[in-house]
Every structure is written in C-alpha cells, then in structure tokens.
N, C-alpha and C positions, 0 to 999 in steps of 0.2 A: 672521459675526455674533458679536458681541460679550456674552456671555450676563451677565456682572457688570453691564452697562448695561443692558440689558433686567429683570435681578430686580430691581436698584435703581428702576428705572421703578414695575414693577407691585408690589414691597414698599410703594414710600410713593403708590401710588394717583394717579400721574402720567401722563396722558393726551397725550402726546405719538407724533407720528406721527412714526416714521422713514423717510428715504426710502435706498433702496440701490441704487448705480447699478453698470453695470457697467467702468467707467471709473477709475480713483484720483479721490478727492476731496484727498488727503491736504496740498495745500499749498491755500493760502486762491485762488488763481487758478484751478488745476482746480476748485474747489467750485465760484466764483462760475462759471466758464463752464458748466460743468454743471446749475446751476440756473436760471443767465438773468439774476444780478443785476449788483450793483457789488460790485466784488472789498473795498469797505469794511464791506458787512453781514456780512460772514462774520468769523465773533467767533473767530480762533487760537487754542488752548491750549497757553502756551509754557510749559514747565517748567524751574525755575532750582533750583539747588542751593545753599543758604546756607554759609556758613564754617563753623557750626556744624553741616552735615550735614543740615540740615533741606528738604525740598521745597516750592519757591513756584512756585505755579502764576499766572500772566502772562495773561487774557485779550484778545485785542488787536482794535482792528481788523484789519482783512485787508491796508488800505493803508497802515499804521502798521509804524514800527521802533520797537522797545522799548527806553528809554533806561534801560541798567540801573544808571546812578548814581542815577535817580528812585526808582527800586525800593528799592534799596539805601538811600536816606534814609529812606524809606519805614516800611523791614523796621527798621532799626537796624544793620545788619553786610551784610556785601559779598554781591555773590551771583554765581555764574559758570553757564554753560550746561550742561545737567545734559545726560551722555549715553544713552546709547540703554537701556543695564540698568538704570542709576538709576531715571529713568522708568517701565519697566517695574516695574519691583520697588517702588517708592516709590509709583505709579498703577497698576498691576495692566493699563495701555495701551500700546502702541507708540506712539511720537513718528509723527503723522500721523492719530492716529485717537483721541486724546486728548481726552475731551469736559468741560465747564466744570466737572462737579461728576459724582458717582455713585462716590465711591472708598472705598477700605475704609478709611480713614482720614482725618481731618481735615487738609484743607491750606492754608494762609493763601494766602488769592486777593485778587490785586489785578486791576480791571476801568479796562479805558481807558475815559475819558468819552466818547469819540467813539462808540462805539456806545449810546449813550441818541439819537443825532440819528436812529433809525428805528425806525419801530413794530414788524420784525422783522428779527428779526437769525438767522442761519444759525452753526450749533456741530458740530463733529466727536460720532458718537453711538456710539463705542466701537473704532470699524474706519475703513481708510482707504480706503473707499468709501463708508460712511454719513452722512448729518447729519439733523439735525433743526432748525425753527424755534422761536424764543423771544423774548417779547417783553422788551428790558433789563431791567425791572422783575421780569420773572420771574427771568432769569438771575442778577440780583443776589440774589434771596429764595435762591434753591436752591443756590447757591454760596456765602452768607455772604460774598461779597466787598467788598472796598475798591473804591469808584470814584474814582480819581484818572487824573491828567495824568501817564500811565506815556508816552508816545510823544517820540519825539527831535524837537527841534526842526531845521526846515531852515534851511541857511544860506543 
C-alpha cells in the first residue's frame, strides 16, 4: 500500500474506493483482466521527462500508444521516456503503480480524449496491484489535466 495516495485521498476528503488485488495490475492488460473490463477503460499513467528536465505526466487509454510528437507540440519542447528513478523521485511512485494525480508536486498532465467515451474509467492507486475507479470528468478536475488527441494514429 501506497501511504502518499492514501493521505492525499483523506487530506482533500476524496471518497474513493480502492481495490487491491493479489495479482500485478501494473500494465493496463493485467488491470483490465483483473477487473472484468476492456483493456481501453483503464486510464495508464505514463510519465515523460521534458528537455528542460521537467515531468509530464501522459494519461492514456489502455488500448492507446502515445504519440509523443503530439505531446511535444503540445508541451512546446521535446519530451523522452522518463526512467524508473526519475519517476520515482519526480512522482514519489514506481512506473506500474503510478496514479493520475495525488503527487507532492504539480505536474503538467495531458489526458487522452478517448477515455471521456466511458462513464468509468479504471487509474493505478499508488502500487502495482491497486486501482481505483473515476469518472473522466473527475479525473480531469483532480489532475488539472489537458484533454487532447495525445494517441498515435494507425496506418
């Protein structure tokens, strides 16, 4: 358990239920199979590291690739895949259990449009066996995110 997600929960009076399984949720496929759903409700926290050193945190669908020249027009400067201590150190989470919002510091989040197409959408809740559900509209409020057309087009 993941105790920074949890004080951030009951600090700002946020009544969300965690679930914890005994299984890895940590990639968007184990969550959806674990829960029951379509591996697109499940909302990824992908974290990108800007040129200038900065952390962008990437909400995705689950059945989405992240097109990161989108981002990058987006952000205004380049941005590369952030690894395992960045993450940690810059989200206080391990890559797998990285959840949309609850960090000790402000992160510019962009949210793919495709998860506004369900009334709930499934988020990693600190650990890479927990999640919790959220409706867009919520995950948008609590994350102060960007909704755009972050996802790669197919050929």
């Amino acid at each position: 358990m993941n105790t920074n997600f949890i004080n951030y929960l009951k600090s700002n009076s946020l009544d969300i239920k965690i679930h914890n399984f005994d299984e890895f949720t940590h990639t968007a496929q184990q969550a959806a199979t674990a829960l029951g759903c379509d591996v697109s409700q499940i909302a990824k926290s992908l974290i990108f590291k800007s040129t200038s050193g900065k952390p962008i945190l990437v909400v995705a669908s689950g059945s989405n690739r992240v097109d990161e020249t989108k981002i990058a027009t987006l952000l205004g400067e380049s941005i590369s895949k952030a690894d395992a201590d960045f993450v940690k150190e810059k989200t206080g989470y391990t890559i797998g259990g990285v959840p949309p919002f609850a960090f000790l510091n402000p992160i510019i989040t962009f949210i793919d449009e495709d998860l506004q197409k369900f009334a709930t959408i499934w988020a990693a809740a600190g650990t890479n066996n927990s999640v919790f559900s959220i409706t867009p509209n919520n995950l948008i409020k609590l994350s102060s995110g960007q909704v755009a057309n972050i996802k790669q087009s197919t050929v």
